[in-house]
OpenMM code with the backbone's topology and positions (N, CA, C; nanometers):
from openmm import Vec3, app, unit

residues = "UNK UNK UNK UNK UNK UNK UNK UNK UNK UNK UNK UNK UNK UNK UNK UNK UNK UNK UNK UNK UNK UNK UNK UNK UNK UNK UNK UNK UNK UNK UNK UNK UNK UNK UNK UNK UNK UNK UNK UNK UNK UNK UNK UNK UNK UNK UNK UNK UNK UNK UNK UNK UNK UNK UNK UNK UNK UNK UNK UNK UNK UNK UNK UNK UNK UNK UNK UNK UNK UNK UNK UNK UNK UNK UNK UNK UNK UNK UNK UNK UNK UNK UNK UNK UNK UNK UNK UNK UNK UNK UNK UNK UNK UNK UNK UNK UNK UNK UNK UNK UNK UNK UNK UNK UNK UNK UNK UNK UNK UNK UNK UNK UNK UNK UNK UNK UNK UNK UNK UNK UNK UNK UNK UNK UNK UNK UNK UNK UNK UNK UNK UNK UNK UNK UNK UNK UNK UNK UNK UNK UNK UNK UNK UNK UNK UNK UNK UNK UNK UNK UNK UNK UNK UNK UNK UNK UNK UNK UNK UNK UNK UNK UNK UNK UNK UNK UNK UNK UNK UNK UNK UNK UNK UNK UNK UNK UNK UNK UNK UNK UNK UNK UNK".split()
positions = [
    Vec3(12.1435, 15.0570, 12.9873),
    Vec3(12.1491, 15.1919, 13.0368),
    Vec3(12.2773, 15.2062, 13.1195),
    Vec3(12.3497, 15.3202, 13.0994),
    Vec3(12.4388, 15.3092, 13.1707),
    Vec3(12.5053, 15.3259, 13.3073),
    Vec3(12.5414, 15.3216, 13.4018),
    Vec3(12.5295, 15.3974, 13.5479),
    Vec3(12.5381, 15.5652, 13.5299),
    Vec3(12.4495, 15.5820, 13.6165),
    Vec3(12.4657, 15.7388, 13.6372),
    Vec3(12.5843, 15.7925, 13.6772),
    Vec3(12.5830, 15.9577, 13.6429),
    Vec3(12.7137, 16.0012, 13.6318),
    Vec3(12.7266, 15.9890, 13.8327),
    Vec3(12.8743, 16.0025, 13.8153),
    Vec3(12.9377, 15.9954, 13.9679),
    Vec3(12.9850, 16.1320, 14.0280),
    Vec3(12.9983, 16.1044, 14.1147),
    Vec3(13.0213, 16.2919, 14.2223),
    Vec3(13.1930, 16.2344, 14.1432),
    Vec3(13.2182, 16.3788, 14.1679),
    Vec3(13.3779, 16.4158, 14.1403),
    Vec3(13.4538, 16.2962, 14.2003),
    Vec3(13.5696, 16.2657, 14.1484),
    Vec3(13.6352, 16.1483, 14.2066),
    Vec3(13.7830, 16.0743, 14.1601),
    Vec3(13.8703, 16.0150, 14.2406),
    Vec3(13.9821, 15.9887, 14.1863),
    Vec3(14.0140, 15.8853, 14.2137),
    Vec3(14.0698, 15.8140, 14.0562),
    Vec3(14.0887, 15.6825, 14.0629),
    Vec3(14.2312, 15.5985, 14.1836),
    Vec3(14.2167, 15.4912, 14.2535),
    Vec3(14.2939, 15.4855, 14.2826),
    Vec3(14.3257, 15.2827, 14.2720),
    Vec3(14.2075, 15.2368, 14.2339),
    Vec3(14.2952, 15.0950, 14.2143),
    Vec3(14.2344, 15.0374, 14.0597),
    Vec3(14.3027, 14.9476, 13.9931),
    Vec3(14.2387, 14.9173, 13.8613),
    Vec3(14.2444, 14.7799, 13.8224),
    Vec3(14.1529, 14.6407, 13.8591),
    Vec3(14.1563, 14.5613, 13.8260),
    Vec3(14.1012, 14.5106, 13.6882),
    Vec3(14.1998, 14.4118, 13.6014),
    Vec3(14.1660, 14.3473, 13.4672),
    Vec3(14.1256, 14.1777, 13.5117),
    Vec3(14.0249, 14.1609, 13.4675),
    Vec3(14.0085, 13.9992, 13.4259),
    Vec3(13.9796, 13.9903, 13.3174),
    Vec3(14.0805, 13.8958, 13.2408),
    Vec3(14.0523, 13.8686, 13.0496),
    Vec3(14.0515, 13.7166, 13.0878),
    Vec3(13.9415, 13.6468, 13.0050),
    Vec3(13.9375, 13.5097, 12.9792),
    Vec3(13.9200, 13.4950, 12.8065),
    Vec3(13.9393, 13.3803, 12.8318),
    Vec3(13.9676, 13.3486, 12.6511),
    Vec3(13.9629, 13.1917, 12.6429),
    Vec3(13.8409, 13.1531, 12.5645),
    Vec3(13.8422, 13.0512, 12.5240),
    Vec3(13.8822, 12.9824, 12.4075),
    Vec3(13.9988, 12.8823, 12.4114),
    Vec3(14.0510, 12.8183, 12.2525),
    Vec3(14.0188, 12.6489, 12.2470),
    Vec3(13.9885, 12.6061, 12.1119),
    Vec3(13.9791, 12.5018, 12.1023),
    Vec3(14.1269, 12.4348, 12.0067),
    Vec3(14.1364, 12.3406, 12.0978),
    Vec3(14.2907, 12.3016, 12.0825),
    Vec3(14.2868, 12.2127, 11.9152),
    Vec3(14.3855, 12.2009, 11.8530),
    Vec3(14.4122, 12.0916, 11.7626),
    Vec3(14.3795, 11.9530, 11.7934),
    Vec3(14.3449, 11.8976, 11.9178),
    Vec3(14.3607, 11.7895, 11.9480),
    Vec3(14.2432, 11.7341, 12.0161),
    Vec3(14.1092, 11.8407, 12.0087),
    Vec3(14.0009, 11.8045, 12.0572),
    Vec3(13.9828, 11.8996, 12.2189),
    Vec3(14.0557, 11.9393, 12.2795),
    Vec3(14.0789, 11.9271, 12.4463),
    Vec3(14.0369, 12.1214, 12.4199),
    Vec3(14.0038, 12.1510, 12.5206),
    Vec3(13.9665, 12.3246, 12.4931),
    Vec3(13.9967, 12.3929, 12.6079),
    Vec3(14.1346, 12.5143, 12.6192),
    Vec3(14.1580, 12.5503, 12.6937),
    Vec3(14.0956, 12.6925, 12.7552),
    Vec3(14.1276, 12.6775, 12.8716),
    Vec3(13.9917, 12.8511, 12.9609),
    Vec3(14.1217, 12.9105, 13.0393),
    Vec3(14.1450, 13.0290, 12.9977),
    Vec3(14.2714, 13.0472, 13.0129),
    Vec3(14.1826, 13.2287, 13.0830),
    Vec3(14.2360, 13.2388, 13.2105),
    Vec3(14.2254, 13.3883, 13.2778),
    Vec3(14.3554, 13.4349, 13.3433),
    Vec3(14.3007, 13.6082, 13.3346),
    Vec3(14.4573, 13.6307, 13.3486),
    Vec3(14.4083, 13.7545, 13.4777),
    Vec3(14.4612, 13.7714, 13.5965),
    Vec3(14.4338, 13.8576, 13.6383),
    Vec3(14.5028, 14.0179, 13.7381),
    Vec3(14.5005, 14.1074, 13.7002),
    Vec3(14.6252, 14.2339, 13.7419),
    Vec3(14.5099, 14.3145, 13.8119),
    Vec3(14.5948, 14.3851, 13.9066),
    Vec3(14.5749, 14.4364, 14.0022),
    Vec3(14.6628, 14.5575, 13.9688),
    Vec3(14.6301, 14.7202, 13.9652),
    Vec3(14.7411, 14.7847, 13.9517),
    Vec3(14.6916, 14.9575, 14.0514),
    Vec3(14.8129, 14.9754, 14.1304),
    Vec3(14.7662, 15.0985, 14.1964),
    Vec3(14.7712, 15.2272, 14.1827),
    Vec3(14.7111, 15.3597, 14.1923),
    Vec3(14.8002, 15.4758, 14.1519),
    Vec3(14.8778, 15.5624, 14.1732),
    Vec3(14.8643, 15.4934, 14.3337),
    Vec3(14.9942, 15.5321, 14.3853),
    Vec3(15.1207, 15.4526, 14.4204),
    Vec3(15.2111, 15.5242, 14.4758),
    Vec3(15.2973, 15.4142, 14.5413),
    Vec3(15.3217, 15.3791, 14.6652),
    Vec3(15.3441, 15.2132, 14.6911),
    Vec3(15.3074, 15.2116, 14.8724),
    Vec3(15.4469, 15.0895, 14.8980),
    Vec3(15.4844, 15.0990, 15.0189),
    Vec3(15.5863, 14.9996, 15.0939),
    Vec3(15.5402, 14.8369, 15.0759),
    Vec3(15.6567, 14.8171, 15.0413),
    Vec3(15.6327, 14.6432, 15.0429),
    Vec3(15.7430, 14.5584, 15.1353),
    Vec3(15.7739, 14.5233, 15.1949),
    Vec3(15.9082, 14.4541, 15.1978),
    Vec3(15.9461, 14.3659, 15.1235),
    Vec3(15.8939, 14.2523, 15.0345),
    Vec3(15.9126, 14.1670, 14.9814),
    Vec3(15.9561, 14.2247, 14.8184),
    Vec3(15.9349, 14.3562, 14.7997),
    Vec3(15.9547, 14.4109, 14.6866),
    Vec3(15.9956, 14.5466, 14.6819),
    Vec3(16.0335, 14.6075, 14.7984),
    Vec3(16.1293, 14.7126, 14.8168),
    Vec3(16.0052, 14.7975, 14.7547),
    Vec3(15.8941, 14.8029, 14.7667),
    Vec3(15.8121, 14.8786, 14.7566),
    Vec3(15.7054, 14.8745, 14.6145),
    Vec3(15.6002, 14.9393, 14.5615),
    Vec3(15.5346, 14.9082, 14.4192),
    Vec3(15.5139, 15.0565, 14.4050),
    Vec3(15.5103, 15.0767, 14.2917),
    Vec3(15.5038, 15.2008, 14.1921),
    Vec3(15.3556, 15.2126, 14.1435),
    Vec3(15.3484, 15.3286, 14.1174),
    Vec3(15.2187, 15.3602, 14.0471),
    Vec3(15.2199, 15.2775, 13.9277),
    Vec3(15.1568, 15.2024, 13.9081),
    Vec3(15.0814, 15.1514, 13.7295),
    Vec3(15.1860, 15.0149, 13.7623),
    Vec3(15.2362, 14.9290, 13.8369),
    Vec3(15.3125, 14.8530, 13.8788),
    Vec3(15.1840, 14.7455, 13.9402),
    Vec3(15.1998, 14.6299, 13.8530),
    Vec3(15.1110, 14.4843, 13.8912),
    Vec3(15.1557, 14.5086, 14.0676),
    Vec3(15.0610, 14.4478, 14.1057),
    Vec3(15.0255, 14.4489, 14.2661),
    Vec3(15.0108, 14.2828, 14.2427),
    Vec3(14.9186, 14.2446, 14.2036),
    Vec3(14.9037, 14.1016, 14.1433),
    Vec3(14.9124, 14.0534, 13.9897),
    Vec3(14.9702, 13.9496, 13.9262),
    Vec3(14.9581, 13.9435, 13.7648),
    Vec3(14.9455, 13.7931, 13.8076),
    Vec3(14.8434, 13.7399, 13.7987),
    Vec3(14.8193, 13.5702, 13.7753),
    Vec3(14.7132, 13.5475, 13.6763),
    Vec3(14.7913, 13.4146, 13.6532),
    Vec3(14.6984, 13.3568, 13.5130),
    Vec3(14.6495, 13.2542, 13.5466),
    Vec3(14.5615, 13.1717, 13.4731),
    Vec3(14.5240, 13.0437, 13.5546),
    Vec3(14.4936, 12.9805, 13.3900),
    Vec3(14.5004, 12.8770, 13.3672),
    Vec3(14.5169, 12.8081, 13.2368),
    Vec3(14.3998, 12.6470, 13.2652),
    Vec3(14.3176, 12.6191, 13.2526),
    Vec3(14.2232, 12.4951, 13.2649),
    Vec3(14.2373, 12.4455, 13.0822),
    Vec3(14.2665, 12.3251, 13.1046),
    Vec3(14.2269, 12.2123, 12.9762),
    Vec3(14.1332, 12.1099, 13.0108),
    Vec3(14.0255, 12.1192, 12.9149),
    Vec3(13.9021, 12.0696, 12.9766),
    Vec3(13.8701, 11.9929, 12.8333),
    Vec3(13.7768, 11.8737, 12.8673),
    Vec3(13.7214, 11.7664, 12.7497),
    Vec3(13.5985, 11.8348, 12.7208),
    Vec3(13.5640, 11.8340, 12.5772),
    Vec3(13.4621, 11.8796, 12.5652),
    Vec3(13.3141, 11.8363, 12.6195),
    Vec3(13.3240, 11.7514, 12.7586),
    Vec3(13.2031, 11.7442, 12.8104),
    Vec3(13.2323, 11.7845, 13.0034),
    Vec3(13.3288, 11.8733, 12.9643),
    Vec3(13.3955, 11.9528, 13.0550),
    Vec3(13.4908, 11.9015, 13.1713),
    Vec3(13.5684, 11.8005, 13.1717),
    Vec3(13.6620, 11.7630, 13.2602),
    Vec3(13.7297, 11.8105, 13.2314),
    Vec3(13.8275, 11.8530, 13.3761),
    Vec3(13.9632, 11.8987, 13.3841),
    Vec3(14.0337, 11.8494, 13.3924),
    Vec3(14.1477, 11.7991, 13.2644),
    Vec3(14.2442, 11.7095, 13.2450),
    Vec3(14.4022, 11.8030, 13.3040),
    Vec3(14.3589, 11.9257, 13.2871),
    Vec3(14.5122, 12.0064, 13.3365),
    Vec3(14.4822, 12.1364, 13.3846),
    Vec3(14.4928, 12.1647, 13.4833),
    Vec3(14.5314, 12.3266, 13.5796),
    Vec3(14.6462, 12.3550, 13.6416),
    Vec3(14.6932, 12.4476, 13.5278),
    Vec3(14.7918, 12.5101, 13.5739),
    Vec3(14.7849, 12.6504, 13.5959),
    Vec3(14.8945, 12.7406, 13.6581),
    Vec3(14.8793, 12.9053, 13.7124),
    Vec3(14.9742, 12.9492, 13.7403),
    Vec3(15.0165, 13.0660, 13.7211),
    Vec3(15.1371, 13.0936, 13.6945),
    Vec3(15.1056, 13.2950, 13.8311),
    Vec3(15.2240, 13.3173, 13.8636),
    Vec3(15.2117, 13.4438, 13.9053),
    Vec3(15.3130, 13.5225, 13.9071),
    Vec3(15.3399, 13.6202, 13.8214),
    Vec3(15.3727, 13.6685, 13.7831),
    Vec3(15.4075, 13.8127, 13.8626),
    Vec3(15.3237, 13.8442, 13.9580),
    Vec3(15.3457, 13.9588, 14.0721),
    Vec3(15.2886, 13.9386, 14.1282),
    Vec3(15.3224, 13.9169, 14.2482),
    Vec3(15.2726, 13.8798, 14.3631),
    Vec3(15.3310, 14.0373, 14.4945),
    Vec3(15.2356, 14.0326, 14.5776),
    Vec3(15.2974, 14.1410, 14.7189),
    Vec3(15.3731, 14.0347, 14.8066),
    Vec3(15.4232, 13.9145, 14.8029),
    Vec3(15.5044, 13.8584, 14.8929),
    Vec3(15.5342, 13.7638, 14.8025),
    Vec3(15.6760, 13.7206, 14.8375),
    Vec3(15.7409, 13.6325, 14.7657),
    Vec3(15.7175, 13.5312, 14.7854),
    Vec3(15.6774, 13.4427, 14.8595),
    Vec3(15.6070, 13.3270, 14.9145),
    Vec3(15.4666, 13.2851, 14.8387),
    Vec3(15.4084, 13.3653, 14.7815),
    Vec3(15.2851, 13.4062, 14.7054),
    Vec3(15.2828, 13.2592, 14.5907),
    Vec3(15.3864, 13.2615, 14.4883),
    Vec3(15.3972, 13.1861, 14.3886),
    Vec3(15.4204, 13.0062, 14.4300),
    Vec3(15.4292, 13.0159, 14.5103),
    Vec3(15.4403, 12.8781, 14.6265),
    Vec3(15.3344, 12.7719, 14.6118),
    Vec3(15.2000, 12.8674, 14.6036),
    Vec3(15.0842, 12.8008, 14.6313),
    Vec3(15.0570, 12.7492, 14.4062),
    Vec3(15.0471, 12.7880, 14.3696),
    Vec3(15.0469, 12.7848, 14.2326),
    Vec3(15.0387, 12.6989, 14.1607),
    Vec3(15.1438, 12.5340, 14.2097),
    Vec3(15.1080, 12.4391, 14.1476),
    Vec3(15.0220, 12.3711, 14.2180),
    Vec3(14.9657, 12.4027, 14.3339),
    Vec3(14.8531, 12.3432, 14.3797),
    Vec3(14.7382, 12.3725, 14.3206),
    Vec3(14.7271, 12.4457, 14.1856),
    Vec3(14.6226, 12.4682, 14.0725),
    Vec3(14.5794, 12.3197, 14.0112),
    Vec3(14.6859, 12.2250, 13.9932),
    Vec3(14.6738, 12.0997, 13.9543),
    Vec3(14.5704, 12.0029, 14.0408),
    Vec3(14.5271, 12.0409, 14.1246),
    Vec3(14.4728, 11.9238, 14.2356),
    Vec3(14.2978, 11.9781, 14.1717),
    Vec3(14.3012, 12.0733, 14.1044),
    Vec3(14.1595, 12.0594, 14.0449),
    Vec3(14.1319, 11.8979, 13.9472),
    Vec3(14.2525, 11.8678, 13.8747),
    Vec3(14.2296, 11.7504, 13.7293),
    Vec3(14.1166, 11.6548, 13.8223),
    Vec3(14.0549, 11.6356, 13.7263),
    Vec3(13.9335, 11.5445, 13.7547),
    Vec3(13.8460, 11.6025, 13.7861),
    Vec3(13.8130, 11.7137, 13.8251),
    Vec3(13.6630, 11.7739, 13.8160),
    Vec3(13.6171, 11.8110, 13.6784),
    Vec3(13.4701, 11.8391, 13.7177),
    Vec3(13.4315, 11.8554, 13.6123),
    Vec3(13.2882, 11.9915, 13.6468),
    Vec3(13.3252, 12.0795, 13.5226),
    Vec3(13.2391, 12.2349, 13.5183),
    Vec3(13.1026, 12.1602, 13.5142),
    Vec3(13.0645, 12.2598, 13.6007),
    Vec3(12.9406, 12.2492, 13.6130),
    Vec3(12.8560, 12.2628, 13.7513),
    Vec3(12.7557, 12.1895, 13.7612),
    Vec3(12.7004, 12.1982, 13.9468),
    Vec3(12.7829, 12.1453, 14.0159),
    Vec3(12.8072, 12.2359, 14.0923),
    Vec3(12.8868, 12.1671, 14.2624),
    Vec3(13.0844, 12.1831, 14.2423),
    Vec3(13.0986, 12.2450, 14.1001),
    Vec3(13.2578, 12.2475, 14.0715),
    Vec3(13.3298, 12.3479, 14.1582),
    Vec3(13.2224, 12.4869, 14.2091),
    Vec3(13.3315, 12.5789, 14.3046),
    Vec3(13.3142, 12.4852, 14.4331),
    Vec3(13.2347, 12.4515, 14.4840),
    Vec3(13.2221, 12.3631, 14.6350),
    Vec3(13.3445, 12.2920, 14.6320),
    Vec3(13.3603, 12.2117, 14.5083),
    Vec3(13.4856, 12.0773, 14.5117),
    Vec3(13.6037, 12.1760, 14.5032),
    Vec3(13.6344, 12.2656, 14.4098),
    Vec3(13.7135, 12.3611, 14.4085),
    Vec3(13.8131, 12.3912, 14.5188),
    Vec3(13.7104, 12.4526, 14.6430),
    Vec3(13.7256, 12.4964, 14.7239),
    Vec3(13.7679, 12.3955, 14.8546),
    Vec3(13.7676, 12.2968, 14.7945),
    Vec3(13.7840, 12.1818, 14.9053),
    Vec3(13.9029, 12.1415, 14.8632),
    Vec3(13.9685, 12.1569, 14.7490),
    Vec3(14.0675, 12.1077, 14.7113),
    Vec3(14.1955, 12.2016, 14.7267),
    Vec3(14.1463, 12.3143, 14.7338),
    Vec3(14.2666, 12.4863, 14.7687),
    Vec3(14.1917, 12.5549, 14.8700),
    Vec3(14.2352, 12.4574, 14.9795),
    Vec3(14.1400, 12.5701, 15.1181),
    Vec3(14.2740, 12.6611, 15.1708),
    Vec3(14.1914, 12.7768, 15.2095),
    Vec3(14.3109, 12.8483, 15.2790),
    Vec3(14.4276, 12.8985, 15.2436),
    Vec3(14.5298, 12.8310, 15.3068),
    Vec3(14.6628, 12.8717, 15.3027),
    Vec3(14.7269, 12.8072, 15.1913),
    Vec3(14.6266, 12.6862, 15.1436),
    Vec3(14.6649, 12.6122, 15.0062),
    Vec3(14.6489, 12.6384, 14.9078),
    Vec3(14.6216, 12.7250, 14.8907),
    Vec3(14.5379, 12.8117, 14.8055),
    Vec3(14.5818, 12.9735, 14.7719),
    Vec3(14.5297, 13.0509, 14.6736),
    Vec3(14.5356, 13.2125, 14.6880),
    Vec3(14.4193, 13.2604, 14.6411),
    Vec3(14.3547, 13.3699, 14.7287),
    Vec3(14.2440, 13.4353, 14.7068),
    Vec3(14.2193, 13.4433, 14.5629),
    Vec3(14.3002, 13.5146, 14.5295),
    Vec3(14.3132, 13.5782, 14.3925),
    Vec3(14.2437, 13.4564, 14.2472),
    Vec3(14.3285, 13.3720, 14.2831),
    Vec3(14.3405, 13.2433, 14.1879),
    Vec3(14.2176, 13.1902, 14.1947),
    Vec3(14.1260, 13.1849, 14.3057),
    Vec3(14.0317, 13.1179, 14.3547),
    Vec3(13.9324, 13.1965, 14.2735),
    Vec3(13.9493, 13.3021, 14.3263),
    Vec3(13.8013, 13.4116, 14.2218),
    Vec3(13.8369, 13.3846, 14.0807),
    Vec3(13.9624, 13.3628, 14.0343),
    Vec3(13.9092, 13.2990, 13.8658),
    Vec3(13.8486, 13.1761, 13.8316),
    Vec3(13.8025, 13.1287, 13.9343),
    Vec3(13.7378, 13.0202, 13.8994),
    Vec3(13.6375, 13.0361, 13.8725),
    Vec3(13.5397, 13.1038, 13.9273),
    Vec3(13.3856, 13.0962, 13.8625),
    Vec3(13.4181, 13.2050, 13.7462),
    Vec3(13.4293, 13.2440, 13.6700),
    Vec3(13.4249, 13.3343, 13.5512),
    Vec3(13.5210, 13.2297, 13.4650),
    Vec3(13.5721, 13.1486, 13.4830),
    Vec3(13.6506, 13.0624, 13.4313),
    Vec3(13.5602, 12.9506, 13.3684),
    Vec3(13.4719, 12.9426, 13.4650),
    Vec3(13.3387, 12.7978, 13.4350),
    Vec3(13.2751, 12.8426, 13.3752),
    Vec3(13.2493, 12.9973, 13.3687),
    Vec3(13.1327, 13.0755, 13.2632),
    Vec3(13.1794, 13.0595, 13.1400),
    Vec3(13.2887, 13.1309, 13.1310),
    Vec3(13.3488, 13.1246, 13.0080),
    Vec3(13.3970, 12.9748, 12.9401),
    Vec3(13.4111, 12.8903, 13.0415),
    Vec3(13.4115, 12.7187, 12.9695),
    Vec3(13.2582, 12.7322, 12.9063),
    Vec3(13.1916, 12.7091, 12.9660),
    Vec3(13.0676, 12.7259, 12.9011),
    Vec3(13.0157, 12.8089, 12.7649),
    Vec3(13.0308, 12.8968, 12.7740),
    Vec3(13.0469, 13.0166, 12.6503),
    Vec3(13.1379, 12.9711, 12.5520),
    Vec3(13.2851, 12.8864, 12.5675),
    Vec3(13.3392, 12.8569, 12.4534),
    Vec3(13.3115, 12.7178, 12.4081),
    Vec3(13.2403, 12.6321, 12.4725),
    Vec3(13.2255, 12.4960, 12.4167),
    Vec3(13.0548, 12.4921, 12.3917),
    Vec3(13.0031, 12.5943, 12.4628),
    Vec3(12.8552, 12.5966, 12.3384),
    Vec3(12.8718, 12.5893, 12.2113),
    Vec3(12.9567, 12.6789, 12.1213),
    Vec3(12.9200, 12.6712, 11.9682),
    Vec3(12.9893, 12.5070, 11.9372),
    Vec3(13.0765, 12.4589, 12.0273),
    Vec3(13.1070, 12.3614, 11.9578),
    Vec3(13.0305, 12.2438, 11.9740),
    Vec3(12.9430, 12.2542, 12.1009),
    Vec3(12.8832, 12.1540, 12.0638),
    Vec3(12.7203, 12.1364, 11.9629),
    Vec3(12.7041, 12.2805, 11.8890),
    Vec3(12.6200, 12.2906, 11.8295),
    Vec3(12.6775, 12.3239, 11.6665),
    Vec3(12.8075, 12.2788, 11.6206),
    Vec3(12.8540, 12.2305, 11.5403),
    Vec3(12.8669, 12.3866, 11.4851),
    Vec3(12.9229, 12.4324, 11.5275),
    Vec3(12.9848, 12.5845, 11.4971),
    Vec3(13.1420, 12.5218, 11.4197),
    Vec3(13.1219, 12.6653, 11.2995),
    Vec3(13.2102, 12.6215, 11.2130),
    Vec3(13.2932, 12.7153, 11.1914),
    Vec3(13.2473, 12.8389, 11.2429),
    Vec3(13.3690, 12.9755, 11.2358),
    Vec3(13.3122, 13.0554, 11.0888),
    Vec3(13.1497, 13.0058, 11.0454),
    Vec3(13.1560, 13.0482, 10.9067),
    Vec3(13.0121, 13.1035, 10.8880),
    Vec3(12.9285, 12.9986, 10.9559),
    Vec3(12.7686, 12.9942, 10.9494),
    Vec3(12.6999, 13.0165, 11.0541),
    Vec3(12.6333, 13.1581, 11.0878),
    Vec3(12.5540, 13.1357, 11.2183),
    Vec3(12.4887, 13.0281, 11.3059),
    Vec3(12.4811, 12.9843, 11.4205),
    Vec3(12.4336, 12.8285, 11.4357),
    Vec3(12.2888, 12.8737, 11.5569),
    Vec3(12.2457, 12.8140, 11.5525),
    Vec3(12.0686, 12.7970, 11.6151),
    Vec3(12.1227, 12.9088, 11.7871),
    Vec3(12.0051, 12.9083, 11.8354),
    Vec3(12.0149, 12.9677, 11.9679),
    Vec3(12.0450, 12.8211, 12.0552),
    Vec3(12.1548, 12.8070, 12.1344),
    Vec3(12.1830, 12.6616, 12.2349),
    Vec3(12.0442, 12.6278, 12.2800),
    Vec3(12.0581, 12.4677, 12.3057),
    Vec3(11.9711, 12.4019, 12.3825),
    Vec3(11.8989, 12.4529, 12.5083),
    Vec3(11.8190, 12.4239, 12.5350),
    Vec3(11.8051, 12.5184, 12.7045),
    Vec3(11.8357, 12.3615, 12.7105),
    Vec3(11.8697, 12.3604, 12.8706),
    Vec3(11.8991, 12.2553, 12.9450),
    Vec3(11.8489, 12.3067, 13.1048),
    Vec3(11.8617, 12.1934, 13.1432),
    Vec3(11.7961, 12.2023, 13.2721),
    Vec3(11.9035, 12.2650, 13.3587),
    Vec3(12.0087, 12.2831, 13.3486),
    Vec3(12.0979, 12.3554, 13.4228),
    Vec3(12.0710, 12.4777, 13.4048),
    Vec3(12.0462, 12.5413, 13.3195),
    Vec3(11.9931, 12.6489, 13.2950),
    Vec3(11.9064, 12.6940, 13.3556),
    Vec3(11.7788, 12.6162, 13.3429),
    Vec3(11.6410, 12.6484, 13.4546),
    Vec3(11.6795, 12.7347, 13.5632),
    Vec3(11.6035, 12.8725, 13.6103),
    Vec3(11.6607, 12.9112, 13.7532),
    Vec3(11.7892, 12.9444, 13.8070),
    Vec3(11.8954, 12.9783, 13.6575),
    Vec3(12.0013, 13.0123, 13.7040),
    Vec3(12.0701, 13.1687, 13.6893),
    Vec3(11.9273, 13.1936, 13.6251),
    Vec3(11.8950, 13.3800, 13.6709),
    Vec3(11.7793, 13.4546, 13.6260),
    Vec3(11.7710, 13.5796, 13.5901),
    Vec3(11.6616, 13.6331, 13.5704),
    Vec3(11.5865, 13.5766, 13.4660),
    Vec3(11.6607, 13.5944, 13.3473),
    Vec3(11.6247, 13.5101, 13.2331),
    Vec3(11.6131, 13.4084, 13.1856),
    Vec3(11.6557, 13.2868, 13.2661),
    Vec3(11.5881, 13.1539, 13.2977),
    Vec3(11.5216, 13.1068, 13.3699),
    Vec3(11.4165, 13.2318, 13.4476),
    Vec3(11.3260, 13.1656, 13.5269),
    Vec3(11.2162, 13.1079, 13.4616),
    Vec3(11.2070, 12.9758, 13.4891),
    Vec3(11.0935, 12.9268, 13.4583),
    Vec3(10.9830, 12.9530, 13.4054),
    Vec3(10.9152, 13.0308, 13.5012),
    Vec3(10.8146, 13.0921, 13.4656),
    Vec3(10.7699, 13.2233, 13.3922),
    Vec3(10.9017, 13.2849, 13.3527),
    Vec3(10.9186, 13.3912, 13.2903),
    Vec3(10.9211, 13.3769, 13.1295),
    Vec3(10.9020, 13.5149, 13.0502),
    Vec3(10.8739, 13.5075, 12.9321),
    Vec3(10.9996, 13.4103, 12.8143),
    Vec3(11.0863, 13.4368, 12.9010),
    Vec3(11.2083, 13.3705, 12.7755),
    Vec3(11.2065, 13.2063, 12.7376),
    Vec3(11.1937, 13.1534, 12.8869),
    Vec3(11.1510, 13.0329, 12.8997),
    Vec3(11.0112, 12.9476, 12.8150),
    Vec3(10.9041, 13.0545, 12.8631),
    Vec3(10.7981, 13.0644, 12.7849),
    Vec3(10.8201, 13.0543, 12.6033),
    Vec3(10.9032, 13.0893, 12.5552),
    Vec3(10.9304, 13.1727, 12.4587),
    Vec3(10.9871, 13.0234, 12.3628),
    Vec3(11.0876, 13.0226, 12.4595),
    Vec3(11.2038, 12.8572, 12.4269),
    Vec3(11.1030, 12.7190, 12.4087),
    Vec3(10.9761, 12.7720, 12.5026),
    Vec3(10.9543, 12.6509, 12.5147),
    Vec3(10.8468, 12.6321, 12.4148),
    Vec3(10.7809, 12.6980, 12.3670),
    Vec3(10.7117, 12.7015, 12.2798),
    Vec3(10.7258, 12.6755, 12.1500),
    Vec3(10.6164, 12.5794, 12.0867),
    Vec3(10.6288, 12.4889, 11.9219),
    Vec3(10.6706, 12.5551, 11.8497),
    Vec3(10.7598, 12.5160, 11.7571),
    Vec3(10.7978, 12.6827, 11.6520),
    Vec3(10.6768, 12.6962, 11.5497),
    Vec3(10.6663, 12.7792, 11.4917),
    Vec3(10.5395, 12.8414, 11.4007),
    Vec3(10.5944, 12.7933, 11.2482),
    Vec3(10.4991, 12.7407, 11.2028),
    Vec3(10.5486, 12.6898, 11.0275),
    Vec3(10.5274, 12.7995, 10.9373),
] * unit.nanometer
topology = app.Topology()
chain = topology.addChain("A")
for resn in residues:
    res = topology.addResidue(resn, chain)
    for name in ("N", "CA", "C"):
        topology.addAtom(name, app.Element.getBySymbol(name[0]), res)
């Protein structure tokens, strides 16, 4: 259903997040987000002699190569517009993720590894939609998706259990999964 209509109103900021999951030639599967910030008006900057209407405010990407049982062998990030020039500084400190691994407890470590000033807000929030979407692109592969033949509904797994409405336990879907199939 969709949200109800809104009182009269005018747009004034417009954020994009695109993620995209690819599986590499070489086994390794990259989670690649990209994220812009754009305003509709125009406002003072010093570091940029000011920004224009429809003019990136922010343009960063963030690029993860992950094993298909989800380690991070490479994080890299790139920024592309930044509101201060100092901004792109923090960027290769995207790398100090390698060696984690998606899943429970990966924003905690995350966050321990780009605290603060080591870090950029921005970059940081692609991380959890980044782990979703790892997830979302290495399901079909590990259920032997071929790009040709529909493949089964995924495993439930216990990570799953309780990790929202529709995996509660005790609720019908669960119920549903868990139940003998009918001959």
């Amino acid at each position: 259903m969709p949200l109800p209509r809104p009182h009269r109103r005018k747009l004034l900021h417009t954020r994009h997040v695109e993620l995209r999951g690819y599986e590499r030639e070489d086994g390794l599967i990259d989670i690649e987000a990209r994220l812009t910030d754009e305003k509709t008006y125009a406002f003072g900057n010093e570091d940029r002699g000011g920004i224009n209407p429809g003019d990136y405010v922010h343009d960063m990407s963030v690029r993860l190569t992950i094993t298909p049982d989800q380690e991070i062998v490479e994080a890299l990030a790139s920024m592309d517009a930044t509101p201060y020039a100092i901004c792109p500084g923090v960027a290769p400190n995207m790398a100090r993720l390698v060696g984690l691994r998606l899943g429970k407890g990966f924003l905690k470590s995350a966050m321990m590894r780009l605290p603060g000033p080591e870090g950029c807000t921005h970059l940081r929030e692609l991380l959890q939609p980044l782990a979703t979407a790892a997830f979302q692109t290495t399901v079909g592969l590990k259920t032997g998706f071929d790009n040709k033949t529909a493949i089964e509904e995924p495993a439930l797994t216990h990570s799953l259990l309780n990790s929202c409405h529709a995996y509660d336990e005790q609720g019908p879907v669960i119920a549903r999964r868990r139940a003998p199939a009918a001959e």
